[in-house]
C-alpha positions as CSV (number, residue, x, y, z in Angstrom):
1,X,8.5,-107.3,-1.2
2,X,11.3,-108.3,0.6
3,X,14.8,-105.8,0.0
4,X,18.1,-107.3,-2.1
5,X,21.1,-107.9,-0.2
6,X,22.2,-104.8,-3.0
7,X,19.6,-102.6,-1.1
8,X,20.2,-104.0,2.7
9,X,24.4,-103.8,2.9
10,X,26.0,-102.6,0.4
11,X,29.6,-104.0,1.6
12,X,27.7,-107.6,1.9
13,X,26.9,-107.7,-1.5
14,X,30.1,-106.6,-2.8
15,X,31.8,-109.6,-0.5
16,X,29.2,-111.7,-2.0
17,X,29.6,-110.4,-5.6
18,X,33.6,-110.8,-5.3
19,X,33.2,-114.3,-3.4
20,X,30.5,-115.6,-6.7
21,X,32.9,-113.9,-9.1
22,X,36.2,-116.0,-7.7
23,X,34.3,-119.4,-8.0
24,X,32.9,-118.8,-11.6
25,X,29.2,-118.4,-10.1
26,X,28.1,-116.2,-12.6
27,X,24.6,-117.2,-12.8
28,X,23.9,-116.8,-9.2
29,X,25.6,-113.0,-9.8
30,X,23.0,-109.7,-9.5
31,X,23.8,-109.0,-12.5
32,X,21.9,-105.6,-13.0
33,X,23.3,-104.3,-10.1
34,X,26.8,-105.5,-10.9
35,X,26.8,-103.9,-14.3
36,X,25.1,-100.4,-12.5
37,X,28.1,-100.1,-9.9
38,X,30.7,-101.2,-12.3
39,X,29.3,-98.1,-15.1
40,X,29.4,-95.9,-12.3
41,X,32.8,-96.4,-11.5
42,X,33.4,-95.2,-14.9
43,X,31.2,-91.8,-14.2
44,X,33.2,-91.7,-11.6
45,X,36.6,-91.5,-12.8
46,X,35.1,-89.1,-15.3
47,X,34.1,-86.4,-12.8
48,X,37.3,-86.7,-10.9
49,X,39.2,-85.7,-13.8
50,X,36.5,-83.1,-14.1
51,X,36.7,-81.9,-10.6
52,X,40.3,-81.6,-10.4
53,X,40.9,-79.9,-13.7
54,X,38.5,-77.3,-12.0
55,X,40.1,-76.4,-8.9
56,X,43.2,-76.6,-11.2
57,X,41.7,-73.8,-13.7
58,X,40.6,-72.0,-11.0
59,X,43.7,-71.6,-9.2
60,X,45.7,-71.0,-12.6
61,X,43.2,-68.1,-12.9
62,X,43.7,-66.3,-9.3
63,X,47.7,-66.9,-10.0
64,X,47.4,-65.1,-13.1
65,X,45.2,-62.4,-12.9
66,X,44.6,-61.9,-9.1
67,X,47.0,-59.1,-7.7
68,X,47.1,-60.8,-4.4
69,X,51.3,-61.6,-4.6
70,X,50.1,-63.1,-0.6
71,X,47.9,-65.5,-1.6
72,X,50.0,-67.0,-4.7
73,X,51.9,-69.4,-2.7
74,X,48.8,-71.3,-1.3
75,X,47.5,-71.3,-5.0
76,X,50.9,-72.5,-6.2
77,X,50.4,-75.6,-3.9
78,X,47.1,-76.1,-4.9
79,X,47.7,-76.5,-8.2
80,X,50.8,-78.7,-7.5
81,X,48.7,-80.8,-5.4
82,X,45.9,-80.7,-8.6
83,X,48.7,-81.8,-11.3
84,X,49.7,-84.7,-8.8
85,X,46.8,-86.1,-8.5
86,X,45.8,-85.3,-12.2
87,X,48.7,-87.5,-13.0
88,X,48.1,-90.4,-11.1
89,X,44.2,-90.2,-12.1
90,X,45.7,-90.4,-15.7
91,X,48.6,-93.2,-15.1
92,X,45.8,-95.2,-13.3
93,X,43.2,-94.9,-16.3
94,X,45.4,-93.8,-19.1
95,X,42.2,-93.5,-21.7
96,X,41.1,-90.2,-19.2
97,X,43.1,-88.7,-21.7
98,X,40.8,-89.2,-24.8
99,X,37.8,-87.1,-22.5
100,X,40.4,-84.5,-22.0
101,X,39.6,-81.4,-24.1
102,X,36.3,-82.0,-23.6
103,X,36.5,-82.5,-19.9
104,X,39.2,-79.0,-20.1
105,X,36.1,-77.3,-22.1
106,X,33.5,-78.3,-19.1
107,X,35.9,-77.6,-16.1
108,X,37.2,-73.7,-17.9
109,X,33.5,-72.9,-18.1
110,X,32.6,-73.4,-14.4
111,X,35.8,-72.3,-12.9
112,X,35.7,-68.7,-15.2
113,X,32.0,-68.1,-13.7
114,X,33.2,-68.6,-10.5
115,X,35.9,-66.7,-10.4
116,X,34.7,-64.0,-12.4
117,X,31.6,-64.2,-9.6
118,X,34.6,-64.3,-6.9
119,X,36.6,-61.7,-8.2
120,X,34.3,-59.2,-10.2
121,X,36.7,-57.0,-10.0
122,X,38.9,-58.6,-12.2
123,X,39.4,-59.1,-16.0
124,X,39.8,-62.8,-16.8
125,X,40.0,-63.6,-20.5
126,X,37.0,-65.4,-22.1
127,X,39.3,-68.6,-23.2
128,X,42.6,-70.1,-21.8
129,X,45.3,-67.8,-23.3
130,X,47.7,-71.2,-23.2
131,X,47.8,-74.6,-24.0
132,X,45.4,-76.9,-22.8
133,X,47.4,-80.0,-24.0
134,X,47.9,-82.5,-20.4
135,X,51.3,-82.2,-20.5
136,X,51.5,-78.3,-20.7
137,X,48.5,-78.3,-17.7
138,X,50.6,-80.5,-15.2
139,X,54.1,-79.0,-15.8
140,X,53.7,-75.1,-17.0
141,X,53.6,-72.8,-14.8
142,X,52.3,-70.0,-16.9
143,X,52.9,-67.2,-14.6
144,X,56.4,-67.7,-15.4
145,X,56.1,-67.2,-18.8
């Protein structure tokens, strides 16, 4: 069985799939392919959102609770560095923000094992003592407070 030009160059097919799309080709399109990579750039954007709202919990945590005063500044710019890209994820694909509680929910429950696993010493609370609206998770900075 001979290999699709999906399965033999990736970047090939995509010219291709572009190229077909352009002229109105759409019966000569791989159409089950198409439809795979085009859901998976919606996954995609999903587990961003999810990955970045981690390393954001998890530095929010150490900046709270840690008592390592050296370390907060390199956590303050990770999180600043989280929020920004946060944003832009969010201004790019505003409806990110209808998965957002339950993305929050997935992302608090990894980063609390791993800190707690990091930091056993510590005492982190069981459920984010602030709000977990967007707006108060890219512009609060809750060790302020």
């Amino acid at each position: 069985m001979v290999n699709s030009l999906y399965e033999r160059d990736f970047l090939l097919w995509t010219t291709d799939t572009v190229t077909k799309l352009k002229a109105k080709r759409f019966e000569q399109l791989d159409l089950q392919n198409l439809i795979e990579e085009i859901e998976s750039l919606g996954r995609n954007q999903k587990k961003e959102l999810k990955r970045r709202l981690l390393v954001l919990l998890e530095h929010l945590l150490k900046r709270l609770y840690v008592n390592s005063p050296d370390n907060h500044r390199g956590w303050e710019i990770t999180i600043n560095e989280q929020r920004r890209q946060l944003e832009l994820e969010i201004e790019d694909s505003p409806s990110l923000k209808t998965i957002w509680n339950e993305s929050f929910s997935a992302a608090w429950r990894i980063a609390l094992k791993g800190v707690r696993k990091d930091y056993p010493q510590v005492i982190f609370p069981d459920v984010w003592p602030y709000s977990q609206d967007i707006d108060s998770m890219l512009d609060c900075d809750f060790w302020e407070k």
